[in-house]
N, C-alpha and C positions, 0 to 999 in steps of 0.2 A: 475473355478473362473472367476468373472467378475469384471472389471479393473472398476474404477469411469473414471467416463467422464468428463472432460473440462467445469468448468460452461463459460457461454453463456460470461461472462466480464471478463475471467479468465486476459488478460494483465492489465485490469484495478486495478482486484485485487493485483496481484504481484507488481503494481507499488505504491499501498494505502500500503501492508505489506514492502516493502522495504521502505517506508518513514516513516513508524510507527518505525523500527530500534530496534527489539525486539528480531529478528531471535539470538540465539547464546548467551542472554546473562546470567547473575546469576540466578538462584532459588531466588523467592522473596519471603519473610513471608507472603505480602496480598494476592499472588495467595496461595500459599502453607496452608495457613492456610483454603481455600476454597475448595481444595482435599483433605484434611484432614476430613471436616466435610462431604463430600459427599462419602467418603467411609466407612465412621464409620456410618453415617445414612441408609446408602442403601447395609448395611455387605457385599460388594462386596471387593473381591482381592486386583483389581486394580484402580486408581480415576486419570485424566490425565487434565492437559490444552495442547491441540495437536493444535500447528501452521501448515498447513497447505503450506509447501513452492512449488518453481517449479517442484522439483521430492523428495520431501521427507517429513515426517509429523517429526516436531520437540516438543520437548516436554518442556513447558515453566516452568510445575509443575507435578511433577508426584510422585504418591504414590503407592507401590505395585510392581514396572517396577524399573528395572538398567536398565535399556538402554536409551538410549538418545536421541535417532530418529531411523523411522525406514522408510521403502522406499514409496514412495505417492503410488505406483500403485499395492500396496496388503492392505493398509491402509483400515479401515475402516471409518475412517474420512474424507477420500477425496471422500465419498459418504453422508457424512453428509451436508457437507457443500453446497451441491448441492439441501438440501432442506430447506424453511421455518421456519419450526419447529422440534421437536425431531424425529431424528433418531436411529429404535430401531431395534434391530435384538436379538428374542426372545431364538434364538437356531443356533446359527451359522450351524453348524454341519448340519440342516435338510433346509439351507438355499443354493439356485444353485448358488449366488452370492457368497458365502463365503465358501463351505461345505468342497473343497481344498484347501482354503488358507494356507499359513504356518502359518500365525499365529493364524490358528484354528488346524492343526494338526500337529504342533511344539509347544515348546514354546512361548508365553504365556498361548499356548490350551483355546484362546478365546470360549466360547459357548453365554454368552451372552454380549452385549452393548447396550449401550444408548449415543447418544450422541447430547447435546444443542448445536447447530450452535452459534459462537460469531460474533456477527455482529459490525464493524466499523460503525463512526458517520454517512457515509455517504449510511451505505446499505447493505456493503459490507460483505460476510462472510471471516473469514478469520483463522474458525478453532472451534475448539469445547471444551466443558467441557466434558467430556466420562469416563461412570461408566461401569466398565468391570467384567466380573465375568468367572471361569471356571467352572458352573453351571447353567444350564437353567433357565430363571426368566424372568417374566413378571411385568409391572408398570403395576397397576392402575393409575386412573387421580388424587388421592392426589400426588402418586409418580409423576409423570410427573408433576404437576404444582410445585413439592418441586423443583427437577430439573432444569427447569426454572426459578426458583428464584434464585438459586443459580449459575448458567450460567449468569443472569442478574448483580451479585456483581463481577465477571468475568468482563461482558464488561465493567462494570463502569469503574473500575480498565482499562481496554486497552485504556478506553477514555478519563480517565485521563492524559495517554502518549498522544493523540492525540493532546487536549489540549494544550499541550505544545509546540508541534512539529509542529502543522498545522495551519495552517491559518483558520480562524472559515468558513468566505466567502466562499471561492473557493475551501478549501479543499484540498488543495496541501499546500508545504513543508513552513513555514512563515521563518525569516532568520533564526532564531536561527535552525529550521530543515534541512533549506538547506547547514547550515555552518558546522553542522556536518557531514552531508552525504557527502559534500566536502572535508570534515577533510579525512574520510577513502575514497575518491575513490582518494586523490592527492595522496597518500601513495600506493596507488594500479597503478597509472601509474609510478610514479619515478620508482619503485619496478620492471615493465616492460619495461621502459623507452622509453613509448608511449606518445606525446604531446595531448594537450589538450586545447581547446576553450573555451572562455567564451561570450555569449550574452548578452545585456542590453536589455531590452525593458522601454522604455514609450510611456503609450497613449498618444496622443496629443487630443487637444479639451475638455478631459473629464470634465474640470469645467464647461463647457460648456453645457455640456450634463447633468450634476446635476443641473446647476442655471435653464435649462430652464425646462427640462423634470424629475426633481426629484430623488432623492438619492435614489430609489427604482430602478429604467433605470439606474442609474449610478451602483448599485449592479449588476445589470443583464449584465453591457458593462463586469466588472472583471470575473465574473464569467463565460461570454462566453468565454472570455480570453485566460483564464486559463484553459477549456477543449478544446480551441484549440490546443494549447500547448502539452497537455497530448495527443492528437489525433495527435500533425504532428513530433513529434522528437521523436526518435527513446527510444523502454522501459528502455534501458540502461542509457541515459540520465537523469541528474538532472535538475529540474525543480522547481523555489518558487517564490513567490510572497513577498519581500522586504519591500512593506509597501505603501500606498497611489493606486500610480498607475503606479509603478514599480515594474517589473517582471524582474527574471535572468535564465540563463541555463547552465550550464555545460556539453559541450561535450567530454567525453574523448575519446580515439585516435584518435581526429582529428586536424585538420591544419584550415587556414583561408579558403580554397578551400570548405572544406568538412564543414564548416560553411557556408558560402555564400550557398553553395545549400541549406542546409537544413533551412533557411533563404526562400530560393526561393519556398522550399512543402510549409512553412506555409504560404506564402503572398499569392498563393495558395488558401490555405483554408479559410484567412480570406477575401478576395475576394468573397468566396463561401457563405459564411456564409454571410455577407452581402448582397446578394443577394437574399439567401434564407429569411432571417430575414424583408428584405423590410424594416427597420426602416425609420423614418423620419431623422438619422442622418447616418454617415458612424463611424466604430470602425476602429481607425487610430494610427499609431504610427510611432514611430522612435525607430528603433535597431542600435547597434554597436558591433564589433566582435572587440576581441583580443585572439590574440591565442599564448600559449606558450610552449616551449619544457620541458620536466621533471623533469630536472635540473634546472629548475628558481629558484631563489634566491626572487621571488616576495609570499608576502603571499598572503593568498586566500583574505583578503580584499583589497589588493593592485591591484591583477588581477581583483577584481567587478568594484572598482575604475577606474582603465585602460578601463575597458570595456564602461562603463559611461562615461570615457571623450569621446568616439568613437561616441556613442550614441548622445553627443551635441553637437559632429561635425556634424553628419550626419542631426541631428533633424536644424539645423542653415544652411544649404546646401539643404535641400531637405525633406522635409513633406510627408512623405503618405498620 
């Protein structure tokens, strides 16, 4: 058996599926009703929407299968997702990738799959539509293009949640995404009762940078931003962009100490980045940290708030 490999963005991807907030929740009628028609059309056993997480493939719609997830590193989907287009294995059984797997010679006695990569707005795969049989069988290209159409009503449907949850721009968590993911990780530190930080960011200058050089330069200051962000604080960490040209962060287990540094990687990077960029302007800001133990009595709008007033201290004292 041969284990799928690590795509080339695997952190970026786990950080795009952890803000999409999909892992673990109900069976829905518009996935459900889309492994419905793809196992009735292509008379195969089994029809799957498989998430794709850090060590294990979760199942968002499944028909055919009681089980609920099963481990990433016999998956056959954690080799999907590492291609382009459809991934098919015509005969498991006569395949050196798969010929030992358990779930070619256990239960569910795979022999054949297919499976459509679902790709997030930004690129990303983050899992498959997968038509499973325990009989040999091959697509033609009418099949395969069926397939794909059908993987296509799939992503719609996943980018419909993105929608919601992401900021269209930058592609990271907008409030209402970050308010929730702050919802269950304050519950998950009280629960450990580990402290936690909150950062403000605002650019400073950026009207500046739109009246003179264009709302298209002013896209490109957010959007570097924001994947410096995603690039200097750690995968655990929450990250969103709040609206205009305020950005926030949630660090959980840390203190104001372990704020200030990771404060200090990304001034750092955006140092670098500016550098590299050579722009006619510099991307500047002002940050503020508050940090609170797990027991606060403060809600999650009260500590963004807290952290903002910090922020126009700092921004009224001292300018990047």
């Amino acid at each position: 058996m041969i284990k799928p490999e690590f795509p080339k963005n695997e952190a970026e991807r786990l950080h795009a599926l952890r803000t999409l907030r999909i892992l673990d929740t109900s069976h829905e009628e518009r996935f459900d009703r889309v492994t419905r028609m793809a196992k009735r059309m292509f008379g195969v056993s089994i029809s799957l929407v498989s998430i794709v997480d850090e060590d294990r493939q979760w199942f968002k719609s499944s028909q055919g299968l009681d089980a609920s997830e099963t481990p990433r590193d016999i998956s056959f989907c954690g080799h999907a997702i590492n291609q382009d287009g459809l991934f098919i294995v015509p005969d498991a059984a006569k395949d050196e990738r798969f010929f030992d797997n358990p779930l070619v010679t256990e239960a569910p006695q795979i022999r054949f799959y297919a499976g459509c990569p679902l790709k997030l707005r930004q690129g990303i795969n983050i899992g498959t539509l997968c038509i499973i049989d325990t009989k040999p069988k091959n697509l033609d290209e009418e099949d395969q293009q069926l397939l794909q159409d059908l993987g296509a009503m799939i992503e719609q449907e996943i980018k419909s949640i993105q929608l919601a949850t992401l900021d269209e721009l930058t592609m990271i968590s907008n409030r209402r995404g970050f308010l929730t993911m702050v919802d269950h990780s304050l519950k998950v530190c009280r629960r450990n009762q580990i402290p936690m930080s909150f950062i403000f960011f605002d650019l400073n200058k950026f009207k500046s940078i739109n009246d003179e050089y264009g709302h298209h330069e002013g896209d490109f200051v957010l959007v570097t931003f924001a994947q410096i962000m995603l690039s200097s604080f750690r995968d655990c960490d929450l990250i969103g962009r709040l609206g205009g040209d305020e950005f926030i962060a949630m660090l959980s287990d840390s203190d104001k100490a372990k704020a200030d540094l990771a404060l200090e990687r990304f001034a750092i990077a955006i140092d670098e980045a500016n550098e590299t960029l050579n722009k006619p302007y510099k991307i500047q800001y002002s940050a503020g940290v508050r940090d609170f133990q797990h027991d606060t009595d403060r809600s999650i709008e009260e500590m963004i708030q807290d952290a903002d007033a910090a922020m126009y201290e700092h921004k009224k004292s001292k300018v990047r």
